[in-house]
C-alpha positions as CSV (number, residue, x, y, z in Angstrom):
1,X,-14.4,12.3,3.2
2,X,-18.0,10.6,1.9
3,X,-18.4,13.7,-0.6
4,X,-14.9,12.6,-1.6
5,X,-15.6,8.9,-2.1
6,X,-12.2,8.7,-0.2
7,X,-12.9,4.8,0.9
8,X,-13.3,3.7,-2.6
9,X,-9.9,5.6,-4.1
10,X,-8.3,4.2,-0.3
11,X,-9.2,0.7,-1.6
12,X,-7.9,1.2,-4.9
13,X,-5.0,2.6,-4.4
14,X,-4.4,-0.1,-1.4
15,X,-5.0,-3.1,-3.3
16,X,-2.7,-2.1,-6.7
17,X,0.1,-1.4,-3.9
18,X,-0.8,-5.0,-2.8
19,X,-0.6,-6.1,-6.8
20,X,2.6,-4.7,-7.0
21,X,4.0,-5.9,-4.1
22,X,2.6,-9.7,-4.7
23,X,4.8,-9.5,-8.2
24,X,7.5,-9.0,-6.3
25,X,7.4,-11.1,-4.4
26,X,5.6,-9.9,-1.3
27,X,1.5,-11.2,-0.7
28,X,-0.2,-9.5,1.8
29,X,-2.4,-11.7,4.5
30,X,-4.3,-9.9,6.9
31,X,-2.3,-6.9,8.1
32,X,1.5,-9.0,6.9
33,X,3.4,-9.7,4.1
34,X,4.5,-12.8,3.2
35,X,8.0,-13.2,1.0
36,X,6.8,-15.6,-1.8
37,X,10.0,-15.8,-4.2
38,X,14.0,-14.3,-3.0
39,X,14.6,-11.7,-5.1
40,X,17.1,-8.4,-5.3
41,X,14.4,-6.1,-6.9
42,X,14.3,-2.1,-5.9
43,X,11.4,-0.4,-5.9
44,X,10.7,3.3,-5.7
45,X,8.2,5.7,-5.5
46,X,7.9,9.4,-6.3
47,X,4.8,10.4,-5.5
48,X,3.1,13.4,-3.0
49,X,2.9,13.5,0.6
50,X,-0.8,12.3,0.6
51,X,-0.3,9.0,-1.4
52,X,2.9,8.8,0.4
53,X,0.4,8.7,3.9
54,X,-2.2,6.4,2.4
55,X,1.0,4.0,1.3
56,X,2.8,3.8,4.6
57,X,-0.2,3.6,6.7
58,X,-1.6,0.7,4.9
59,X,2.0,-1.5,5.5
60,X,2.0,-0.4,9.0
61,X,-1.5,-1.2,9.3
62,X,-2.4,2.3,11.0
63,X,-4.4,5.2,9.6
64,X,-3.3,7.3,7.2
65,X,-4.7,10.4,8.9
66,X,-2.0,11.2,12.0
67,X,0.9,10.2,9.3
């Protein structure tokens, strides 16, 4: 996971999720989102099942390892 530099592409991938989200409406504080402006917007995501881990664990605030 070091060799990897794992923690560095976690964080990147983490905080453009958080970008994303924060256009749509939705800024993260601490381990919650907050709703910032209504809106009706879908968003969707094709992706593998490793991103799909790293996504889901960081909006449930758990690790993305047992998902």
């Amino acid at each position: 996971m070091k060799a990897g530099h794992v923690k560095e592409e976690y964080d990147w991938v983490t905080s453009e999720l958080d970008k994303l989200l924060a256009h749509h409406g939705y800024a993260r504080e601490n381990d919650y989102y907050r709703a910032t402006q209504a809106n009706n917007d879908t968003i969707a995501f094709f992706c593998h099942f490793g991103l799909e881990c790293v996504l889901l664990g960081h909006l449930m605030s758990v690790s993305p390892m047992p998902l």
